[in-house]
C-alpha positions in Angstrom: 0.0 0.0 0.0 0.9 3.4 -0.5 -0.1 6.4 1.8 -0.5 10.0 0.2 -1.8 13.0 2.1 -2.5 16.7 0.8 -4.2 19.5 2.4 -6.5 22.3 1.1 -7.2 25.7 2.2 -10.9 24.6 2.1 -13.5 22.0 1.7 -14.3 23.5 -1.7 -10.8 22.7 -2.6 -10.5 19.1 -1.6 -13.9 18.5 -3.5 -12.1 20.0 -6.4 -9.2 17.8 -5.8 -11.2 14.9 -5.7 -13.4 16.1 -9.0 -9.7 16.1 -11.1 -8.6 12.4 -9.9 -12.3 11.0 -10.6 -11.5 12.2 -14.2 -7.9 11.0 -14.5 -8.3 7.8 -13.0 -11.6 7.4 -14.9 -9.5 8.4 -17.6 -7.2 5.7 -17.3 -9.5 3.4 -16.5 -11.2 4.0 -19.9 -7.9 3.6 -21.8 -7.2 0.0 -20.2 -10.1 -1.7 -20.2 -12.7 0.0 -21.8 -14.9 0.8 -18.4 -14.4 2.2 -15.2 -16.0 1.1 -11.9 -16.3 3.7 -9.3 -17.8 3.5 -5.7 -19.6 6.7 -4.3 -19.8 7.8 -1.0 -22.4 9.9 1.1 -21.4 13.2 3.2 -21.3 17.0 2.5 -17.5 17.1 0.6 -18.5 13.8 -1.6 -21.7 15.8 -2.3 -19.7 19.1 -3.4 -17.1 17.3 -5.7 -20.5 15.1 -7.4 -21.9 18.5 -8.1 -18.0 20.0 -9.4 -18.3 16.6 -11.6 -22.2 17.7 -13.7 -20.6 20.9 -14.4 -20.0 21.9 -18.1 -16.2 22.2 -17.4 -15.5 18.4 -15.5 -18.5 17.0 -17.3 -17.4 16.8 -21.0 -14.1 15.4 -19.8 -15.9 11.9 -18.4 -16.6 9.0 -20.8 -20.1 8.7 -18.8 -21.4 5.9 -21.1 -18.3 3.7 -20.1 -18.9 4.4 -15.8 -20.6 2.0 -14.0 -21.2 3.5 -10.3 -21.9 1.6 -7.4 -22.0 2.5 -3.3 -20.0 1.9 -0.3 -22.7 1.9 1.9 -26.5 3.3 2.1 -29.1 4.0 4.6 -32.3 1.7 5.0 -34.5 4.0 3.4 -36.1 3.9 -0.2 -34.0 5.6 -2.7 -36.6 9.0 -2.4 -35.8 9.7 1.0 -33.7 12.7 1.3 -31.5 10.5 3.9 -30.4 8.3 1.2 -26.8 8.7 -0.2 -28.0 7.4 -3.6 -30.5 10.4 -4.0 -27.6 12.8 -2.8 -26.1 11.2 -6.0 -28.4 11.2 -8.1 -29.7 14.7 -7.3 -25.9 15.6 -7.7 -24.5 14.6 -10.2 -26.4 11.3 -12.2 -29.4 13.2 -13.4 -27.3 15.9 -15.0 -24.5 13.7 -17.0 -25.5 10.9 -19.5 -25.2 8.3 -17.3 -26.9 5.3 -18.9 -29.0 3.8 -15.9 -28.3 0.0 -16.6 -24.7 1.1 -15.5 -26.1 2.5 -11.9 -26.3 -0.1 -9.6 -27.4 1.0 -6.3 -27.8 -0.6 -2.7 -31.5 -1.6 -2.4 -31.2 -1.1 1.7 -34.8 -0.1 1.9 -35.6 -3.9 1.5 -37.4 -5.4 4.3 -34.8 -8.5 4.5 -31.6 -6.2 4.4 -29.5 -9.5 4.6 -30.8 -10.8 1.4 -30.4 -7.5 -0.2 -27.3 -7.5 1.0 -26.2 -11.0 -0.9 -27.9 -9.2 -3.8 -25.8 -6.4 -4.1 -22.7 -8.6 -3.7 -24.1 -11.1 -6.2 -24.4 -7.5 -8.4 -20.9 -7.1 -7.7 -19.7 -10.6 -8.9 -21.8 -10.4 -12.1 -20.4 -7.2 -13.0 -16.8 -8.5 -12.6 -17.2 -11.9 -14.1 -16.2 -13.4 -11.0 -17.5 -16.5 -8.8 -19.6 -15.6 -6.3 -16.9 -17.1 -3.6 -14.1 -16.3 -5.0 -11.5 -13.2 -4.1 -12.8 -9.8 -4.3 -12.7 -8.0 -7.0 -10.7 -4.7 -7.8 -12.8 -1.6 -8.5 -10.9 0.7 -9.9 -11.5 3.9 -7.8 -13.7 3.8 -4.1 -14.3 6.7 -2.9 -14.9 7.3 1.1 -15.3 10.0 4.0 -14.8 9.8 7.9 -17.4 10.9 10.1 -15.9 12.9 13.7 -16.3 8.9 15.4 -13.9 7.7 13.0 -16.2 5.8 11.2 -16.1 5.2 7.4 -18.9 3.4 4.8 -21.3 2.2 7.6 -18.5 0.3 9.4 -19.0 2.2 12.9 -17.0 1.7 16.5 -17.8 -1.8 18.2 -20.1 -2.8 15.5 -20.1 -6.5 14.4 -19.3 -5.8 10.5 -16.0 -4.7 11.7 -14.5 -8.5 12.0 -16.1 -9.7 8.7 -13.7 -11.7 7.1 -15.4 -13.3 4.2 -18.4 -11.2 2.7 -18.1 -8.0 0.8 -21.4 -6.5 1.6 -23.0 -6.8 4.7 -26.2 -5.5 6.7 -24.5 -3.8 10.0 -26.5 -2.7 12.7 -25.6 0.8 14.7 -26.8 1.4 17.9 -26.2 5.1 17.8 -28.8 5.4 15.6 -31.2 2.2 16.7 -30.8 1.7 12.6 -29.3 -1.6 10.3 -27.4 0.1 7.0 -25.7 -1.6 4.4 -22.0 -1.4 4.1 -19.2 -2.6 2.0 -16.4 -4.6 4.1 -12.5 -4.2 4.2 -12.4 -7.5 2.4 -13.6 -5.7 -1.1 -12.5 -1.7 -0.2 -9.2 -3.0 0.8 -8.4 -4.9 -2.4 -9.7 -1.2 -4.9 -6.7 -0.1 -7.1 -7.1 3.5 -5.7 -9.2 4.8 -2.5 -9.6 8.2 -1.6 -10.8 10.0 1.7 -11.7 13.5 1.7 -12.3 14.8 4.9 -13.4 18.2 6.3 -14.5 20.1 9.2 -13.1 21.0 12.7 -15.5 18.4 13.9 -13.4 16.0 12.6 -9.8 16.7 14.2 -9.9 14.7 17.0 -10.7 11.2 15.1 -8.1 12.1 11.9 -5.3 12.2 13.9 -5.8 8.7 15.9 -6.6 7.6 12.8 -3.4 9.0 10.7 -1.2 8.9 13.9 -2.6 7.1 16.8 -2.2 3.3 18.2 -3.8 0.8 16.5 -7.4 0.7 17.7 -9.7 -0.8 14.8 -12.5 -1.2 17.1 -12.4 2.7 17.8 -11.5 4.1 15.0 -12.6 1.9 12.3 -11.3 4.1 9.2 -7.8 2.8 10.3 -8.9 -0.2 9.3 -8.6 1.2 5.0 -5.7 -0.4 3.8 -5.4 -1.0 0.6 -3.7 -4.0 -0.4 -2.0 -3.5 -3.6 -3.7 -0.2 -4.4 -3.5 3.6 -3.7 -4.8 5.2 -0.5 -4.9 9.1 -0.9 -6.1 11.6 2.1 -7.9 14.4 0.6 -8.1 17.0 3.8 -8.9 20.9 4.5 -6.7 22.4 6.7 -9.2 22.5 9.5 -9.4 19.0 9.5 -5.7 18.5 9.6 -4.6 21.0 12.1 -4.2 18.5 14.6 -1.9 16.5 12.8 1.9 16.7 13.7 
C-alpha cells in the first residue's frame, strides 16, 4: 500500500481535488479496459465534488457511457428519502451527466430482508466483474470514502459487528447510535480497490483524523484505520481544518 496525504485551504478545494482524480483515474481506466467502476460515497464534501463533476467544465471530460457507479454503503430507506446517499447522487451529479441507468447499480437497503439485499448487491458485484460468487474480491478501480468525527467510514461504525467480517463484501451492519441496520461494503472488497480516496473536512473531525493518521492501532475505535489497501492507492484528501491536529 501506498499512503499519500494533501491539504486544502478549504473544503471546496479538496472536493475540487477529488473532482480532477475521478476524471484521470476514470480516464485511465477507460484507456485500459474500456470501463471504469467507481464506488460513491455519502457526506457533504462527496456531495460538493459530485456536483464539481455535472458541471459543463468536469462534465465533457468523463466518458459517462463507459462508468458504472456503485456504493459503499446506504441507509435503510427507499432511494426517495432525502436520507439516502444514492439520492444525494443522483440529485448531484447522475441526473445531469449521460449516465446510462443500466450502468447504476445502487444498494437496495430499503428492502425489508436487508440481509438478502445484502447477498444481492454482492451477487451484483460478482456479475459485473465476471467473478464467482466465492471467489477473491474484486478490484474496483477507484472507491471513494469520508470519515465521520467517530472515526467511522462506509457504515463500518465503533464496536459494530461488521468490523470483523472476514469473508463477505457487503453486509447489513446494525448501529446502535442510531437504533438503525445500514448496508456497508467490508474491508475484504475496499481494501483490495486499485485507488481509495478519503476527503475529509471540518473542525468536527480533528480529534478522530489524527488517531486515525497517527494514533495506536485501535480498529474497534477508529474503524477508518482499518482502510488499507492491499495493492492499491490510498490518498487523504483534507482541508486544513481537518488536519490542524496532525503533527
Amino acid at each position: 500500500m501506498s499512503r499519500e496525504v494533501q491539504i486544502f485551504d478549504s473544503p471546496s478545494l479538496v472536493a475540487e481535488a477529488g473532482a480532477l482524480h475521478f476524471i484521470r483515474i476514470c480516464n485511465a481506466s477507460v484507456k485500459a479496459s474500456d470501463k471504469f467502476s467507481v464506488v460513491l460515497s455519502g457526506g457533504s464534501t462527496p456531495k460538493g465534488m459530485l456536483a464539481l463533476l455535472a458541471t459543463d467544465a468536469y462534465r465533457k471530460q468523463v466518458d459517462w457511457g463507459k462508468c458504472h457507479f456503485f456504493w459503499g454503503d446506504e441507509r435503510s430507506v427507499p432511494p426517495t428519502h432525502s436520507d439516502s446517499n444514492f439520492k444525494m447522487a443522483k440529485d448531484s451529479l447522475l441526473d445531469l451527466v449521460p449516465a446510462i441507468p443500466t450502468q447504476i447499480h445502487r444498494m437496495e437497503a430499503e428492502k425489508n430482508d436487508i440481509n438478502q439485499a445484502a447477498q444481492e448487491y454482492q451477487d451484483k458485484i460478482t456479475t459485473f466483474f465476471k467473478i464467482p460468487a466465492n471467489g477473491h474480491p474484486p478490484k474496483f478501480d477507484l472507491l471513494f470514502l469520508g470519515m465521520g468525527p467517530d472515526g467511522h467510514t462506509a457504515s463500518l461504525f465503533p464496536g459494530t459487528t461488521a468490523l470483523k467480517e472476514k469473508d463477505r463484501w457487503v453486509v447489513p451492519n446494525f448501529v446502535p447510535k442510531f437504533n438503525t441496520n445500514r448496508m456497508t461494503l467490508t474491508y475484504s472488497v475496499i481494501n483490495q480497490a486499485k485507488n481509495v480516496i478519503f476527503l475529509v473536512a471540518g473542525k468536527d473531525k480533528v480529534p478522530a483524523l489524527k488517531e486515525v493518521l497517527q494514533g495506536k492501532p485501535d480498529l474497534d475505535t477508529y474503524p477508518s484505520q482499518g482502510i488499507k489497501p492491499e495493492q492499491g492507492k490510498l490518498l487523504w484528501l483534507l482541508d486544513k481544518e481537518a488536519a490542524s491536529g496532525l503533527s
